[in-house]
C-alpha positions in Angstrom: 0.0 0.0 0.0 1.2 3.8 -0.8 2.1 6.0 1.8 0.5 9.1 0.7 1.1 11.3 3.5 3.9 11.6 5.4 3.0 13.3 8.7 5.1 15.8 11.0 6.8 13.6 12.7 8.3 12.2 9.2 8.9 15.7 8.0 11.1 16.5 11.9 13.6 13.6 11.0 14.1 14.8 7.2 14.7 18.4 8.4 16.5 18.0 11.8 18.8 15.2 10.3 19.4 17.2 7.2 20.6 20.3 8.7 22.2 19.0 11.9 24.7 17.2 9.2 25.2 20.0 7.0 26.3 21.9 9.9 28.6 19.2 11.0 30.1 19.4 7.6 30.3 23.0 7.4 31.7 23.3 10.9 34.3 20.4 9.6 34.9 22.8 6.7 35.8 25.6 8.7 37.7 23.9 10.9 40.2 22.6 8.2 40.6 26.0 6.9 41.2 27.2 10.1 38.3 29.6 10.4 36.9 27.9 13.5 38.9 26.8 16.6 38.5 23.0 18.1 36.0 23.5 21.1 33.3 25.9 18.7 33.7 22.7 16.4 33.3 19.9 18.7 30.3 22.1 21.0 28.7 22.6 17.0 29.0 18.8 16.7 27.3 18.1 20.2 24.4 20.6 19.5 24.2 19.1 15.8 24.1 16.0 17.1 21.2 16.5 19.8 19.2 17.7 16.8 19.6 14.5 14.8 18.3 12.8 17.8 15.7 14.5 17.9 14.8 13.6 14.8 15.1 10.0 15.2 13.3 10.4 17.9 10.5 11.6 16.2 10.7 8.9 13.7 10.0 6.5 16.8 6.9 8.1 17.7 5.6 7.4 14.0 6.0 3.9 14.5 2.6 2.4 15.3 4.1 -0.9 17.0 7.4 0.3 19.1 9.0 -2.9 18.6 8.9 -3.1 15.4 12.2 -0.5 14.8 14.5 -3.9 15.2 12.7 -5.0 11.8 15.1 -1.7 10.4 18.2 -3.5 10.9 17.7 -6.1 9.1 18.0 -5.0 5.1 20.9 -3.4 4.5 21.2 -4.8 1.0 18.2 -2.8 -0.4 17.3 -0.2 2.8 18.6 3.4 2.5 16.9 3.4 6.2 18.8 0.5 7.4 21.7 2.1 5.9 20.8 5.5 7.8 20.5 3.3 11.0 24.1 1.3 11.2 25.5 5.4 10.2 24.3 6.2 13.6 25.4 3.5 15.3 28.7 4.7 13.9 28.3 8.0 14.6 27.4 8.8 18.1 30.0 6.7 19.6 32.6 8.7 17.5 31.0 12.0 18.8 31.4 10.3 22.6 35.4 9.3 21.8 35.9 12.7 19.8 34.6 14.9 23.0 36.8 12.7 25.4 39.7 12.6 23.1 39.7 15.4 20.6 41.7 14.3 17.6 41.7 14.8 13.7 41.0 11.4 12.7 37.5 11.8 14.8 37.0 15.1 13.8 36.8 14.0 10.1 35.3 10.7 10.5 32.3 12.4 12.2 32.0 14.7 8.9 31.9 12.2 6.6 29.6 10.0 8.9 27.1 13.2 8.7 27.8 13.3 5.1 26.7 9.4 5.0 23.7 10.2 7.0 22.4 13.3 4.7 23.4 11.0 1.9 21.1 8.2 3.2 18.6 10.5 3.8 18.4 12.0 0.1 18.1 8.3 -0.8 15.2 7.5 1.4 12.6 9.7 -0.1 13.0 9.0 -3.8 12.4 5.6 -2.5 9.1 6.5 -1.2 6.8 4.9 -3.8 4.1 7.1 -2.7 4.7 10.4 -3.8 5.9 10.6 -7.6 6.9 14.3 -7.2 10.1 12.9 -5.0 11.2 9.5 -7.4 13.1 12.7 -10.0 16.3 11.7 -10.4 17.5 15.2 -9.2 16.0 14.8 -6.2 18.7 13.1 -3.8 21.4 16.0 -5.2 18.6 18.7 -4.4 18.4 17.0 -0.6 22.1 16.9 0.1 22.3 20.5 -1.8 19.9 21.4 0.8 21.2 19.9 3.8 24.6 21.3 3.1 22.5 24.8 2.2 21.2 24.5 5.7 24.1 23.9 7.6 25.9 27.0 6.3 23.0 28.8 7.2 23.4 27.4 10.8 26.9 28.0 11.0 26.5 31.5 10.2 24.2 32.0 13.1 26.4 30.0 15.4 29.3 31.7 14.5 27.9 35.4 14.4 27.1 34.5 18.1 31.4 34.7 19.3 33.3 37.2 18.5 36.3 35.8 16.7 34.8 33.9 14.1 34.0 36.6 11.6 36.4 34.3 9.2 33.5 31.4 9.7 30.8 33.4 9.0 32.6 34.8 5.8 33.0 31.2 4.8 29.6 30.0 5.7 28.3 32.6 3.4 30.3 32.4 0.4 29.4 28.1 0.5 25.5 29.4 1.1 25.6 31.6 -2.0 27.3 28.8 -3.9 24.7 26.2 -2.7 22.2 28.2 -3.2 22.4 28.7 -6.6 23.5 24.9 -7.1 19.9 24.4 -5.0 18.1 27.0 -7.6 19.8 24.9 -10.4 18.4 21.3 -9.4 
C-alpha cells in the first residue's frame, strides 16, 4: 500500500537530520581551513548531534508498534533506512570518543559519517513509492544540496554569536551563495 502522507513527525527527521549534518560538515569545513577553533567545532558537533536525535526520535513516535524498529536492521542490501540506522550507530560513539579525546581522525570521521547520514537521507525519499513528485532523479542531489545549504545557514548563526569567528561566517556565506544557486539549479 502507498504511503500518501507523510505526517510531521516524518517531515522533523528529514529536516533535523538534514541540517544537523550540514552543519557538522560546514563546521568540519571551517575547521580545516582554520576559520573555526577546536572547542566551537566539537560544542557545534554536540548541538548538531542533539538535533539529529531529535529527529530520530520523532521517527520513533511514528511507529505504530514500538518494537517493530529492530525490523530496520535487518535490510541493509536494499534499505537506504537501514543504511541510515548502522551510520548512527557509527556516529554517536565517535562523537562520545571525539569529545573525550579530541583528535583529527574523529574530527573527520564524524563529517563524513554526517555526510553518509544526509546522503542516506536524500536516498530515502526517492524511494518513497508514494509520492511521484520525490522519485526525480535530481532529487537526492537537491536533498544533500539542501542539507549542506542549511548547515551553512546554521553555521553562520552560530558563529555570528562569538566574537572571533568573523572568518567562519565569511566562509559559511560564500558556501550558502554557492549552494544556493546549485539548489536553484536542481
Amino acid at each position: 500500500q502507498r504511503q500518501t502522507f507523510w505526517d510531521m513527525r516524518a517531515a522533523m527527521n528529514f529536516t533535523l537530520g538534514g541540517m544537523s549534518t550540514g552543519l557538522i560538515i560546514m563546521a568540519w569545513l571551517a575547521y580545516v581551513t582554520g576559520f573555526l577553533p577546536q572547542d566551537s567545532l566539537l560544542a557545534i558537533n554536540v548541538v548538531a548531534g542533539v538535533g539529529m536525535a531529535v529527529g530520530l526520535f520523532f521517527v520513533f513516535l511514528e511507529i505504530a508498534r514500538k518494537f517493530r524498529f529492530l525490523y530496520v536492521l535487518l535490510r541493509p542490501q536494499t534499505s537506504w533506512m537501514t543504511r541510515e540506522t548502522y551510520v548512527v550507530a557509527l556516529f554517536y560513539p565517535t562523537l562520545a570518543a571525539d569529545l573525550w579525546r579530541p583528535s583529527e581522525y574523529l574530527h573527520l570521521a564524524l563529517a563524513v559519517e554526517a555526510a553518509a547520514f544526509l546522503y542516506c537521507q536524500a536516498r530515502i525519499l526517492p524511494a518513497a513509492t508514494g509520492t511521484p513528485a520525490w522519485r526525480g532523479r535530481l532529487m537526492p542531489w537537491m536533498l544533500l544540496a539542501t542539507g549542506l545549504l542549511e548547515g551553512a545557514g546554521l553555521l553562520a548563526i552560530a558563529a555570528s554569536l562569538f566574537p572571533g569567528l568573523a572568518g567562519a561566517v565569511a566562509l559559511a556565506a560564500a558556501a550558502g551563495g554557492v549552494l544556493a544557486a546549485i539548489n536553484a539549479i536542481l
